[in-house]
N, C-alpha and C positions, 0 to 999 in steps of 0.2 A: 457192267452197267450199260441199258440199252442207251443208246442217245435220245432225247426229247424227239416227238415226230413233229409236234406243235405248240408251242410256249407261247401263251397270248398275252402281254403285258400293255393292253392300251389305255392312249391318252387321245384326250380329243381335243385339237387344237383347231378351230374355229371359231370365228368371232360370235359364236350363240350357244347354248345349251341343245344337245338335241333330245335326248334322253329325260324329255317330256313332252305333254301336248303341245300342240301347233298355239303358238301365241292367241293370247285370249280365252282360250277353250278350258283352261282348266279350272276345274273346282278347286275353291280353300277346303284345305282337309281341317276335319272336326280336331279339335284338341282335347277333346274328351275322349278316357276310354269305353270300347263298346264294352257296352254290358256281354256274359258270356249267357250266349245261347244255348246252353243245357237243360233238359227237359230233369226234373231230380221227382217227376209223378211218378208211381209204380202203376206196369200197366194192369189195368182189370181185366179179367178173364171168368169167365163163367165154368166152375166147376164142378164135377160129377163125382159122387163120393159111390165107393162101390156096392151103398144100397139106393144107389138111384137118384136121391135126393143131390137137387141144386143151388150153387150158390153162387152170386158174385163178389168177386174178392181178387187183391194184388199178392204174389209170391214177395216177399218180402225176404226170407234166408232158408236155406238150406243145409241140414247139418247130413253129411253121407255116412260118419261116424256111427250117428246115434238112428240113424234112417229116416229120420222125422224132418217134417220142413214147416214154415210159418205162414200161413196166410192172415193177409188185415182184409178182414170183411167189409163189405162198405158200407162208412155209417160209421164203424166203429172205428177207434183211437188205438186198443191195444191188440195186438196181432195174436192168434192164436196155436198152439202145437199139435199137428198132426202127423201121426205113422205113415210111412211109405203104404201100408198095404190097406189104409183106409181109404184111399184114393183110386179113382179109375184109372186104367191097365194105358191109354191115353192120357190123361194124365200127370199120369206119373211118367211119362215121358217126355212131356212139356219138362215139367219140374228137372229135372235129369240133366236134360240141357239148356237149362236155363244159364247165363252164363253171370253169377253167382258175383264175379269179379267187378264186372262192369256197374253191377246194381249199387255193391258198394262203394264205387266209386262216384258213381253220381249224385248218391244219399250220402256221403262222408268227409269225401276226400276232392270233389270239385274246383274248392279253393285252391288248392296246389298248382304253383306255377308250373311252366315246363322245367326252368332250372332246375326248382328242388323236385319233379319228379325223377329228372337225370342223376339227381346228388344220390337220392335216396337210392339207384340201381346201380350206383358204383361209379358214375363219372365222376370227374374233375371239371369243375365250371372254372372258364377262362374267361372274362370279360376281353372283349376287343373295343377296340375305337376305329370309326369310319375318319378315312384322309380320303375327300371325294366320297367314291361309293366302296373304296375296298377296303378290306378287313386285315385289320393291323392291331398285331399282339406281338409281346414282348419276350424274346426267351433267349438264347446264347450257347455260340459257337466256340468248344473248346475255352468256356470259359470267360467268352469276352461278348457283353450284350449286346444282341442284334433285335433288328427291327424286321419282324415277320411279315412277309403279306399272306394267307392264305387265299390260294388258285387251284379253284378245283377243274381246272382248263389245263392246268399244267400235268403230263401225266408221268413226271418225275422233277425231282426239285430240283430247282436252280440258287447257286450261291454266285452273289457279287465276288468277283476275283479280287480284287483289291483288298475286302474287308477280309476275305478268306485268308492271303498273306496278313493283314496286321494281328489277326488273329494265332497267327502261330502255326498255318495247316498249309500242309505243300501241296502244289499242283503241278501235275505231269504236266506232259506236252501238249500245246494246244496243237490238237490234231485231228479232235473232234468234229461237226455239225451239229448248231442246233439251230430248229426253223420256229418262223413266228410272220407274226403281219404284215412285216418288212423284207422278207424273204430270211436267210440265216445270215449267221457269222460263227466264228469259232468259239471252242471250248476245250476246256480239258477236264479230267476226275481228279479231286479233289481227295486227300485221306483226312478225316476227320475225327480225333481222337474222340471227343466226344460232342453231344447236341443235345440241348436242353429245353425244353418245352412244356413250362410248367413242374408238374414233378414225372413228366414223363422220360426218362434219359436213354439214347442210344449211343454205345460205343465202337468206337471202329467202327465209322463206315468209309464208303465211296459215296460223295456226292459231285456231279458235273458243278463246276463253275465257267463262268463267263464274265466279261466285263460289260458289265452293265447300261454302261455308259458310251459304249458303242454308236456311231453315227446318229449321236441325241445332238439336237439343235443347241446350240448356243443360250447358258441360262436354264437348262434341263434338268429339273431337282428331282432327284430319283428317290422313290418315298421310302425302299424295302432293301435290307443287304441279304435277303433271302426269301426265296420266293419257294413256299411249302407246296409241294406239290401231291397229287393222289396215291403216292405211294403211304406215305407217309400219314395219310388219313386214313387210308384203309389197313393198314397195321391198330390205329389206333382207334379204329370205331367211331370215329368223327359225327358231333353231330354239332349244324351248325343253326342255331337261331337267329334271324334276324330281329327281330322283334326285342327278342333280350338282351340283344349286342352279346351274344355269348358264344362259344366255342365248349364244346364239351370232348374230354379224352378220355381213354381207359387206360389209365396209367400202368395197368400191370398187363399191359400187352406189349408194355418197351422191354428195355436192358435191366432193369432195377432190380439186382439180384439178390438184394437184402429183403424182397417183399415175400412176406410166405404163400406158397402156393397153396389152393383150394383142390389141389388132384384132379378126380374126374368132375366134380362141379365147378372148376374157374369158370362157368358162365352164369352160376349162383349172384343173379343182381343184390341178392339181400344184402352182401357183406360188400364193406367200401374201406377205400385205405385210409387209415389214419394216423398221422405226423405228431410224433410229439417232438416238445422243445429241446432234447438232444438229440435230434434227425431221426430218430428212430420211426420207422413205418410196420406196421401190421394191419391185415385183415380182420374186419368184424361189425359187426352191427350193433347199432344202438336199440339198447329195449326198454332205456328207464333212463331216472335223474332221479338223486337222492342230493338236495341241499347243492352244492357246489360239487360234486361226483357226479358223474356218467357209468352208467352201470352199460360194458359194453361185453358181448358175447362175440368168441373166440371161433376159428374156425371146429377146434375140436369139441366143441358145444358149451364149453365152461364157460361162468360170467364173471364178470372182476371188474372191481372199481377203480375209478380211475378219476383222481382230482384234477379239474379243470384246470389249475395253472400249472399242471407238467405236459398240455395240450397246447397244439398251436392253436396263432390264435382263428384262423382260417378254420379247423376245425372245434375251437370253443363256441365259434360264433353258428356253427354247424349244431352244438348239445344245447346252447341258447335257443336254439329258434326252431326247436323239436317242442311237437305238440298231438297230440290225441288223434289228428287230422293224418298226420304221418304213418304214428304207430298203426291206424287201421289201414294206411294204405301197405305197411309194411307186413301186415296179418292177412290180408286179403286180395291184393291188387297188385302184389311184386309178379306177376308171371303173364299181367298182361305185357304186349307188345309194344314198342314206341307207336305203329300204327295204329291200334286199338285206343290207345292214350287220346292221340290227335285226332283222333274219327270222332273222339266223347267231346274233344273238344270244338268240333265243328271246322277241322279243318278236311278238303277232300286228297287225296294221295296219287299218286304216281309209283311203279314201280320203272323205272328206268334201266335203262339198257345201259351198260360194262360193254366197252371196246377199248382192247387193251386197259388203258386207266382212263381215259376219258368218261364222261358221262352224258350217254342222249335221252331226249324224254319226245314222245311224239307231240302234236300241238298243230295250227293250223297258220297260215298268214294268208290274209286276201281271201277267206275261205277255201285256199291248197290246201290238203293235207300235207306237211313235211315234219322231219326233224329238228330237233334245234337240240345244242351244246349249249349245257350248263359250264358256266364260267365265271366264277367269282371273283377273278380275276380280271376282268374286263369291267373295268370302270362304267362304261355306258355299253349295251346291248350293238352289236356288228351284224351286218348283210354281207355274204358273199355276193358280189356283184351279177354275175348269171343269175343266182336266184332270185335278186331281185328283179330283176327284168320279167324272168320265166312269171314269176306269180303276181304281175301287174301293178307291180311300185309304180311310181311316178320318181325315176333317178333325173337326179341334176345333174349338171355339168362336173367335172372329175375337180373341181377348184381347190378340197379340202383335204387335209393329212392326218395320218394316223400316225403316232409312233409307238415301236414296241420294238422285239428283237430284231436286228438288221437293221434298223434306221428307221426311216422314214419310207411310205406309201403314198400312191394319193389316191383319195375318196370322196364320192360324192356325195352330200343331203340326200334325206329319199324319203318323199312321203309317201304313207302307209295307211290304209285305211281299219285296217283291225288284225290283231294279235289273240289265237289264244288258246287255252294250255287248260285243258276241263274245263269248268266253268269263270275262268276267271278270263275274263276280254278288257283286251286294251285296243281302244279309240284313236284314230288322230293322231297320230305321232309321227314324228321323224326322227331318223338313224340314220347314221352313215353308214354305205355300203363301199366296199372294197373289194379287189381278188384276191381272198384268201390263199388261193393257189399260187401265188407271186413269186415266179421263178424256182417253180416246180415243174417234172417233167408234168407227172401226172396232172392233168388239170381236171379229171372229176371227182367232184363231191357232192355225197349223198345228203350232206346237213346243211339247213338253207342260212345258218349264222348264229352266233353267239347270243345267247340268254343271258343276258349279263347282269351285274352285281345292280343296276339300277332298276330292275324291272323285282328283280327278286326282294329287294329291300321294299319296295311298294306295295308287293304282294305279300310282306310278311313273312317269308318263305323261310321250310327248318329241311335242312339234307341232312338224312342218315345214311351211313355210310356202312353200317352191320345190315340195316333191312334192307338197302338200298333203293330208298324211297327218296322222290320230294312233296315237301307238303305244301300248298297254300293254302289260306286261308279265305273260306265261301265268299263268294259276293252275294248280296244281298238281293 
């Protein structure tokens, strides 16, 4: 187990808020939701049929089976059946790759949240609740319920040492280093019979624990007895929404050796796992309902019925709230991308950079180009101190503190004139900035400070962790 390079656990103790605009300045948000900006016109296109004759008309489906595709003429209501080979040689290369999935989706399936479009491709939707700005779910160590925080700043997990003994799991010698905002303190690795996360379960591991509670001030209520780290997301395909307060896993990428495998298609989104009321789990998809039955298909293609009160109720509520809307996203639209999804949806993306388990996304401060760490972990958004300087903050005096691994820092207010990450800009703010490198040899770093769980909740923001993307959501 390597040791953590950098475990970011901050609080911000100052007599203000910083992690929003500058007093005065900010707008009351709407409390209404926005309408979703998806265009569901087909587009018109002027076609040439291969005697020459033209017509304007929208591609409406395509069948590559039967050869034939559908145009609605304009003007007219019902769309018409044409051969591949009555069509111009151009064309019929429009048509070809037109991308058949999307269209459905727009015309169909538009209403579907992001949860049920992660439900329907095999995730487990986790609801979390906000303490502050970070993301707290609920799951159990060896047995005994712990309170999660998910940090995706942390680039292997940390267990509180305390809870880890009441829990029943031993820990070697504390011999270890782990670093954070406060400089380090000790740790040791932890053996961990088993972790539960949902219905996601790993057995026998090693995870580093520490005590948590480590040179925290006096009255210091520590929110998390485990702090989830990128290991552990990226095992399991993590995808986290803000917006829906949700957590999505791929349960059959843990320990769970009762799940039946799909062989060379485990990454077949169509089939999802489903619990019935004597624990039992299997793969397969839902195609139908008959009365109070779920008519569900098996990996090996058979379909079998299946009465809803031998179903948990997590997935009853799952064959309840199955509708026409699904089944065509499940006919049509299972092989698009989480990205392709979010793009329909109006959000724009990021492919981020992997070091080590950390994750960076480029973006600008002060009109610099720099780096920023995604850190969900980080209650309000951090400045490394040099970088704030280098890219023309306005740093205050060092008056304020941060606490996190190691103790206590101190940092100063620092106003900012603009933030921003694609098209999404932020105004007028102040952050405390800090030296991340704080009793480190090395004192350079390439990333100008923490993107943290407040700025990401603002923006809406959903990290995937299979495509390795982040998304926000447009500004207008």
């Amino acid at each position: 187990m390597k040791p953590l390079s950098l475990t970011l656990f901050l609080l911000i103790f100052a007599p203000f808020t910083f992690a929003q605009e500058r007093e005065g300045e900010k707008e009351e948000a709407s409390t209404e939701e926005e309408a979703e900006e998806i265009s569901v016109k087909p587009e018109l296109r002027l076609f040439t049929s291969v005697d020459g004759k033209k017509i304007q008309a929208a591609l409406v489906d395509r069948d590559d089976e039967n050869k034939t595709f559908k145009l609605l003429v304009k003007g007219r209501s019902t769309p018409s059946t044409i051969p591949f080979d009555k069509i111009s040689p151009e064309d019929l290369e429009y048509i070809k790759k037109w991308p058949k999935a999307k269209s459905v989706f727009l015309q169909k399936c538009r209403g579907l949240t992001i949860r049920q479009l992660l439900e329907l491709r095999g995730y487990e939707p986790i609801p979390f609740k906000f303490e502050g700005n970070a993301i707290m779910i609920t799951g159990k160590l060896n047995g005994k319920p712990a309170k999660v925080q998910i940090d995706t700043g942390a680039g292997t997990t940390l267990l509180h040492a305390p809870f880890t003994t009441a829990a029943g799991c031993k820990i070697g010698p504390m011999d270890q280093k782990i670093w954070g905002v406060a400089g380090f303190q000790p740790a040791g690795t932890a053996e961990i019979p088993k972790l539960e996360l949902g219905s996601s379960i790993f057995l026998d591991e090693e995870i580093q624990a520490a005590d948590r509670d480590h040179n925290m001030p006096k009255g210091f209520k520590r929110n998390e007895d485990i702090l989830l780290g990128a290991e552990y997301l990226i095992k399991l395909e993590a995808v986290i929404s803000y917006k829906e307060r949700t957590i999505f896993f791929r349960p059959d990428n843990s320990d769970i050796a009762q799940i039946e495998k799909n062989g060379k298609d485990d990454d077949d989104f169509s089939f999802r796992i489903f619990t019935m009321k004597d624990k039992k789990q299997f793969r397969g998809k839902l195609v139908g309902k008959e009365g109070n039955s779920a008519i569900i298909e098996g990996l090996n293609g058979k379909r079998k019925s299946f009465a809803t009160f031998s179903m948990s109720d997590k997935d009853v509520a799952y064959v309840v709230g199955w509708s026409q809307e699904k089944a065509d996203f499940m006919a049509h639209c299972r092989g698009l991308t989480i990205e392709e999804l979010l793009d329909l949806r109006r959000f724009q993306s990021f492919q981020y950079e992997r070091k080590g388990n950390h994750i960076f996304v480029d973006g600008t401060l002060n009109d610099n180009e720099v780096l920023w760490m995604i850190d969900t972990g980080a209650d309000s958004s951090l400045l490394h101190l040099d970088w704030a300087k280098r890219t023309g903050c306005k740093v205050g005096p060092m008056n304020k503190k941060v606490y996190g691994i190691g103790g206590s820092a101190p940092a100063a207010a620092t106003d900012i004139d603009k933030i921003t990450m694609g098209d999404a800009t932020l105004t007028n703010r102040i952050l405390l900035a800090t030296d991340l490198r704080r009793n480190q040899e090395n004192k350079q770093q390439e990333w100008v400070g923490l993107f943290g769980a407040d700025y990401m909740r603002e923006l809406e923001a959903v990290i995937t962790y299979r495509e390795s993307r982040i998304f926000l959501k447009r500004q207008k």
